[in-house]
C-alpha positions in Angstrom: 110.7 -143.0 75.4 110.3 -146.7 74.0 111.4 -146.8 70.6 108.5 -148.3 68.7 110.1 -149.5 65.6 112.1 -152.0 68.0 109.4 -153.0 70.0 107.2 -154.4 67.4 110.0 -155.7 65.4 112.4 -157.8 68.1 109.2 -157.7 71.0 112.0 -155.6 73.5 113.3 -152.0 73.3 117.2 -152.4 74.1 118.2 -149.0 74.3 117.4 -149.2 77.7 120.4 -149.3 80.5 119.0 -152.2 82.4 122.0 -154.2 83.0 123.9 -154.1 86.4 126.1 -156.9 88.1 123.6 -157.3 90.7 120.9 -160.5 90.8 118.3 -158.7 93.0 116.0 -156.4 91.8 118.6 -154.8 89.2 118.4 -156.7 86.1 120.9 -158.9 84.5 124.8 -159.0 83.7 126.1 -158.2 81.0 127.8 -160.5 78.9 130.5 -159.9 76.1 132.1 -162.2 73.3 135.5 -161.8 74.6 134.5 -162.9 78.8 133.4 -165.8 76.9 136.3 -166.7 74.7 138.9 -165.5 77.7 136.4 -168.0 80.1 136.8 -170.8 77.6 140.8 -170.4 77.1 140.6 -171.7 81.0 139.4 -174.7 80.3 140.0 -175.7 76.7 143.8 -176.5 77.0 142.7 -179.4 79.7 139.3 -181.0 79.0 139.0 -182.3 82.4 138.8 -178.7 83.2 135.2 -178.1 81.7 132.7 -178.0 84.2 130.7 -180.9 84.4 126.8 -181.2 85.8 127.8 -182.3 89.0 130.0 -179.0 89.5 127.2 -177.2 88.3 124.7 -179.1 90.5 126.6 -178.2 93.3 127.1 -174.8 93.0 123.5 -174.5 92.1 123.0 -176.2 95.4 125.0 -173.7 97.4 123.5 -170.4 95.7 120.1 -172.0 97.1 121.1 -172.5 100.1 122.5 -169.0 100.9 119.1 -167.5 99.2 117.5 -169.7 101.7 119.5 -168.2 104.5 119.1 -164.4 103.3 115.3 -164.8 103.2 114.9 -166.7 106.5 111.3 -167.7 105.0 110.3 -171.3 106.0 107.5 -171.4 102.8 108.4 -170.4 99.6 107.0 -169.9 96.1 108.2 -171.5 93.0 106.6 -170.7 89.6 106.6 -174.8 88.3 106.0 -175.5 84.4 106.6 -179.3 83.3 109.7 -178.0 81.5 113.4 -178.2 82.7 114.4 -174.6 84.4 111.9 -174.4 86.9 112.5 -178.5 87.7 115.9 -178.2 88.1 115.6 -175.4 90.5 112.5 -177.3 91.9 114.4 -180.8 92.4 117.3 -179.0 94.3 115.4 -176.9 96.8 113.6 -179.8 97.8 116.8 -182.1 97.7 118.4 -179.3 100.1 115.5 -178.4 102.2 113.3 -181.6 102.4 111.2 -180.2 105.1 110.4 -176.8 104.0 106.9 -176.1 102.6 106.5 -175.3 98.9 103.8 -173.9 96.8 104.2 -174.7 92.7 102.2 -171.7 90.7 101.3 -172.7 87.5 99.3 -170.4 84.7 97.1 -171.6 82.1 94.8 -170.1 79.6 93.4 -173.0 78.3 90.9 -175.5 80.3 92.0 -179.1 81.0 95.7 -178.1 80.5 97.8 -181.0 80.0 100.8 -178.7 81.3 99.4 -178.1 84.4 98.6 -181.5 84.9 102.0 -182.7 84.2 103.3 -179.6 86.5 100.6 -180.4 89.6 102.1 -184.5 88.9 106.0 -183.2 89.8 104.6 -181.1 92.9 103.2 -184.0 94.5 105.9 -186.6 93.6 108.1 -183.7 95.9 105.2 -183.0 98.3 104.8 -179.6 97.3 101.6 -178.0 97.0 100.6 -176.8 93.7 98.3 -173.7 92.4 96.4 -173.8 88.8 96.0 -170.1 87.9 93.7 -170.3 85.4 93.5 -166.8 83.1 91.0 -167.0 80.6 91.6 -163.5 79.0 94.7 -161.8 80.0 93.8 -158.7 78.3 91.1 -157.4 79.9 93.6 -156.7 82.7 95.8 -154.7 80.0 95.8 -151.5 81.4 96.3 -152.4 85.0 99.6 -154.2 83.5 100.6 -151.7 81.7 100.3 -149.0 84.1 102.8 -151.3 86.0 105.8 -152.0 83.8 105.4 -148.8 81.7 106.1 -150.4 78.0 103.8 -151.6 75.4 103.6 -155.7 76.2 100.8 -157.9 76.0 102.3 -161.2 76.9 103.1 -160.5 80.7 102.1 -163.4 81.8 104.5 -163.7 85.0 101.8 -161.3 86.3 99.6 -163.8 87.6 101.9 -166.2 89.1 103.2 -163.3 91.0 100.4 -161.7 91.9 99.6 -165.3 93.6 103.1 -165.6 94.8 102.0 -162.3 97.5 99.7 -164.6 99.3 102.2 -167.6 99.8 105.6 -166.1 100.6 108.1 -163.0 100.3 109.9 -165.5 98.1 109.5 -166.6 94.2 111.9 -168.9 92.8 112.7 -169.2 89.2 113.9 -170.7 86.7 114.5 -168.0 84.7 118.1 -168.1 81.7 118.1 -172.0 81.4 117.1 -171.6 77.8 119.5 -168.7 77.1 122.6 -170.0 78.6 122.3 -174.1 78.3 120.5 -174.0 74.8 116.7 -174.3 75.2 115.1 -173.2 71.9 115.8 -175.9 70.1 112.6 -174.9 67.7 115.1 -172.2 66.0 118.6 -174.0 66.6 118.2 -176.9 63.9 117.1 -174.5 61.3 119.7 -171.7 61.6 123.0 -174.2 61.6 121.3 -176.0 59.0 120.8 -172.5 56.5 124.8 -172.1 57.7 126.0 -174.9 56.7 124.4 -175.0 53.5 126.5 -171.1 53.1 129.8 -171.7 51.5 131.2 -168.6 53.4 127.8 -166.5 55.4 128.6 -163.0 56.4 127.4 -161.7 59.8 124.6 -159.8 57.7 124.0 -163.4 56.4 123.7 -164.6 60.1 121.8 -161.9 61.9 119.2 -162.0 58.9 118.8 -165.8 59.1 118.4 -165.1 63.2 115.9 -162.8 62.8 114.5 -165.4 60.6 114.2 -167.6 63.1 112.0 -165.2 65.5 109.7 -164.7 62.9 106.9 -164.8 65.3 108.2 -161.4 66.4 108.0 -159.6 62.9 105.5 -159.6 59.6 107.0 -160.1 56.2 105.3 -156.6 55.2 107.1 -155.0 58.5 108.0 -151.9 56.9 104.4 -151.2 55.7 103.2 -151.5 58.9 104.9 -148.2 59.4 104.8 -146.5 56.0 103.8 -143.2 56.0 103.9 -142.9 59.8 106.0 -141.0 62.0 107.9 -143.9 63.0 111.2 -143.9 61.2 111.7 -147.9 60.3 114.3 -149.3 59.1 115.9 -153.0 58.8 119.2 -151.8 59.4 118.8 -150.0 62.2 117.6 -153.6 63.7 120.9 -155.5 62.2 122.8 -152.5 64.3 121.3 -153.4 67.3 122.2 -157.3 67.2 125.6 -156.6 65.2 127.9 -156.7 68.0 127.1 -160.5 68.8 128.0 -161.7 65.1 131.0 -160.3 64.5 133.3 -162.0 67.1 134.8 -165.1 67.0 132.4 -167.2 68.4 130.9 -170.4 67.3 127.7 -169.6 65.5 125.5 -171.5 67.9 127.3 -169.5 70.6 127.0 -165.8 68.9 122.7 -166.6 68.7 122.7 -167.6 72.8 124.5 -164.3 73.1 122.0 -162.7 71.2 119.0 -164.7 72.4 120.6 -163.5 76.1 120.6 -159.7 75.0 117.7 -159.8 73.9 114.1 -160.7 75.5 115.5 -162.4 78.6 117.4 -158.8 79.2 115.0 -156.1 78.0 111.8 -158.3 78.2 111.3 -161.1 80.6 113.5 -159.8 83.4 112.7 -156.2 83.7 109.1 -156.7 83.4 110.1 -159.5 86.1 111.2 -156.8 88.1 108.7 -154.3 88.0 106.2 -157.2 89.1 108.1 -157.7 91.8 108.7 -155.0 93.0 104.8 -153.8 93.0 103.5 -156.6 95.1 107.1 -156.5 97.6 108.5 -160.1 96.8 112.2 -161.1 96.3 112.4 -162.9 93.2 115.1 -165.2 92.7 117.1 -166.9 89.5 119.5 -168.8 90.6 120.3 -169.6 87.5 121.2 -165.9 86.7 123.7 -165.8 89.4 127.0 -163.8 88.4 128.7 -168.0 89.6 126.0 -169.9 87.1 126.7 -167.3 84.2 130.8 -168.2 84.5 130.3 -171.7 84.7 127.7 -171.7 82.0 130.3 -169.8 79.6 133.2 -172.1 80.6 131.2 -175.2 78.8 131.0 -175.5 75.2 128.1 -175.5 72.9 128.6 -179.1 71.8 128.0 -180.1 75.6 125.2 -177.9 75.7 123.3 -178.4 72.4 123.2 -182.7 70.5 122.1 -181.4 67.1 121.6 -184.7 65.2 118.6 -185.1 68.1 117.9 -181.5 68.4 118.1 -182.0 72.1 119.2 -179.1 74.3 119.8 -177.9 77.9 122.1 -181.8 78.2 123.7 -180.8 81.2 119.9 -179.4 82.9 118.4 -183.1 82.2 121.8 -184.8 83.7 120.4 -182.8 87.3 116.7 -183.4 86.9 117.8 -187.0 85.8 119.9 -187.5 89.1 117.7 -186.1 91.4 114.2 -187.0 90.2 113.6 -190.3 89.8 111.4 -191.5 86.3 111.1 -187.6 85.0 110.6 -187.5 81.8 109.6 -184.6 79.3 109.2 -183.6 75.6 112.7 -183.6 74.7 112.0 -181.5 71.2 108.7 -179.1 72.6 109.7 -176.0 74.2 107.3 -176.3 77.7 106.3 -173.2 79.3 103.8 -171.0 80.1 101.7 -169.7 77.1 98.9 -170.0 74.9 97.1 -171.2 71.6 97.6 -168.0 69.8 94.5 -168.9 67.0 92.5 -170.9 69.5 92.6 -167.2 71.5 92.1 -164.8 68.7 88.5 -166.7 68.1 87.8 -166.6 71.6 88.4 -163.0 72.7 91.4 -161.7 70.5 89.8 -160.4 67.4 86.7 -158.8 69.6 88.9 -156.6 71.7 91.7 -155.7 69.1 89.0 -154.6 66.6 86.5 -152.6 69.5 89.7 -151.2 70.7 91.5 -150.0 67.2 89.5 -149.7 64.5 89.0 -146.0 65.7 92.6 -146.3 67.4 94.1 -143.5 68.3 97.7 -144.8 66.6 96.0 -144.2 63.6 94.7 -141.3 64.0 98.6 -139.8 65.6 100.2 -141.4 62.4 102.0 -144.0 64.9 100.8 -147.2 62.3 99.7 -147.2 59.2 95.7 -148.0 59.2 95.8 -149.2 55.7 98.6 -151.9 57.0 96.1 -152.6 60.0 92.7 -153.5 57.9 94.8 -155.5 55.0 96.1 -157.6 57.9 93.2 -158.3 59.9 91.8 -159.8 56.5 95.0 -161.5 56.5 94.7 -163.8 59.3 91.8 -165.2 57.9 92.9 -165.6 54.1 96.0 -167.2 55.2 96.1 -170.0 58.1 99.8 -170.4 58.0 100.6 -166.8 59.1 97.9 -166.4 60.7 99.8 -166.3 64.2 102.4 -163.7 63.0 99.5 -161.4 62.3 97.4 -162.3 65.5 100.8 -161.8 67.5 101.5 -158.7 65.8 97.5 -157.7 66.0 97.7 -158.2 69.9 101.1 -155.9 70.3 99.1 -152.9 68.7 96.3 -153.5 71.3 99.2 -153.2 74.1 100.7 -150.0 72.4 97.2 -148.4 72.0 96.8 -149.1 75.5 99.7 -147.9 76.4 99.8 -144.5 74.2 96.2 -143.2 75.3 97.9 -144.3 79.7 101.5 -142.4 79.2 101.2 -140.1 76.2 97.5 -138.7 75.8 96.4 -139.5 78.9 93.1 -141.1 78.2 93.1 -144.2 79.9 93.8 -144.8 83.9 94.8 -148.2 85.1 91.7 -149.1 86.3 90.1 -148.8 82.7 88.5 -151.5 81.3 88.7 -152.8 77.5 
């Protein structure tokens, strides 16, 4: 049963046993605080002995390859943003395999996406083909999704791109784990060091609470109302529990909030609900960069190589590949690039019509599930107050998803072919 307290309050339910050592269609290793001190002992009495980007090039290279010779597919998928994961990946495959045919998938929500147009730019300087997916309201297709991955999501955008992928090839690269293992959310990394430092001595209460301060989109300020007087049992504690174990070791800071940032959506959101995708429309997805050989080498190398902080640049040793094998790439060095959507722009458009048709007569009001007072004061909200008005509409657009999803697995009045 998805705890509901966790969902809407870190956007994944980690209770879950998801992880295995596989990298096909079993979800992610696990990784612990003392692999990756033990992993950096090895190379921290020798510097030489860090690995560099060319030794992680190459073995990037080689994991490609041997995917390439599993699958036996002479076209293959590639889900292509303008950002640095999926280039990297992008760049080698066609470095190693100049002839094969590949087909960039690209989803936007918004028309005229300057995104997409940087992505469709990089698949023709590689002579790839490239797709535009264009969604212009996810949620209408709410309760299909749901009825696939079985939790209570409503940004499951990977949906389209695979769905697409089905028509192309049996294969669907990713870059999937660049930003969790090589520093790629520089948006929260400034801020957190920068509350730190400013601590003469912070406790690991003090760092998980200015974490969770960082993924503020995830959360309300009035969280706890949300659920007062509800069945749902809420409590911030029980959240610190569940993040405790990565801010109690001997890690760098920077280091213990990757490990966190790892254990959290990328292994109880974005890759399961990868793999139930996946495994609906029959296609082999593949992260090379979530191999069990990426993961060591990744842990052997210091933050400090990973992350430049005066320049809030991350992912240093990503660019020094793309850089190398794609000549005049450029991106954004400080925007996070990816697929997603204007979150106000969206509410105007469709968002505030289908979460108010859908719940204002919702039946997790009427089961005690959320509290309905905490529902109207926060609709009114969003419009009273522009700057949180995306921490409301994010949070407004979960309790569509879990609506959905109650009345599909728990009262069983919606099928997957309803519409909303």
């Amino acid at each position: 049963m998805v705890n509901i307290g966790n969902i809407l309050t870190l956007r994944y339910e980690p209770s879950f046993n998801l992880v295995t050592k596989s990298n096909n269609r079993d979800g992610i290793r696990d990784i612990t605080s003392e692999e990756i001190l033990r992993l950096r002992q090895t190379v921290t009495k020798e510097r030489n002995n860090i690995p560099s980007s060319q030794h992680l090039e190459n073995e990037i290279r080689r994991l490609i390859k041997i995917r390439f010779e599993r699958s036996k597919e002479k076209r293959i998928a590639i889900a292509l943003s303008s950002g640095v994961d999926s280039n990297v990946i992008f760049s080698l495959i066609r470095k190693e395999f100049p002839q094969t045919d590949i087909e960039c998938l690209n989803v936007t929500f918004d028309d005229n996406s300057s995104e997409a147009l940087r992505a469709a730019q990089l698949a023709e300087s590689k002579e790839a083909g490239f797709h535009e997916i264009h969604v212009d309201n996810p949620l209408q297709d709410l309760p299909m999704l749901l009825s696939i991955i079985k939790e209570p999501r409503w940004n499951v955008y990977q949906y389209y791109f695979i769905e697409k992928a089905r028509s192309i090839s049996k294969v669907l690269f990713t870059g999937d784990g660049g930003d969790e293992l090589f520093a790629g959310y520089t948006f929260r990394y400034k801020n957190f060091l920068a509350t730190i430092e400013s601590m003469s001595r912070p406790s690991y209460e003090d760092r998980i609470r200015i974490y969770l301060r960082c993924h503020e989109r995830d959360w309300v300020p009035d969280q706890e109302a949300m659920f007062a007087g509800t069945q749902i049992k809420f409590t911030w504690s029980s959240i610190y529990d569940l993040i405790k174990k990565y801010f109690v070791s001997n890690l760098d800071p920077l280091e213990q909030v990757l490990l966190a940032d790892y254990h959290g959506k990328l292994m109880y959101d974005f890759i399961p609900t990868n793999e139930k995708f996946f495994k609906h429309f029959n296609i082999s997805g593949m992260a090379p960069l979530l191999s069990n050989e990426i993961i060591d080498i990744a842990t052997k190398i210091p933050v400090s190589l990973k992350y430049d902080f005066k320049n809030n640049i991350g992912k240093i040793q990503l660019r020094e590949i793309i850089e190398h094998n794609t000549a005049g790439y450029s991106t954004d060095r400080n925007r996070k690039i990816g697929f997603g959507m204007d979150l106000t722009k969206f509410w105007s458009r469709f968002g505030k019509e289908m979460v108010t048709s859908n719940l204002d007569k919702g039946r997790i009001f009427q089961d005690k599930i959320i509290n309905k007072e905490w529902y109207n004061k926060s609709l009114a909200r969003i419009d009273e107050n522009k700057e949180e008005a995306a921490r409301y509409i994010s949070k407004m657009l979960q309790l569509l998803s879990l609506e959905i999803w109650y009345k599909l697995f728990v009262t069983s009045e919606m099928s997957a072919s309803s519409s909303i």
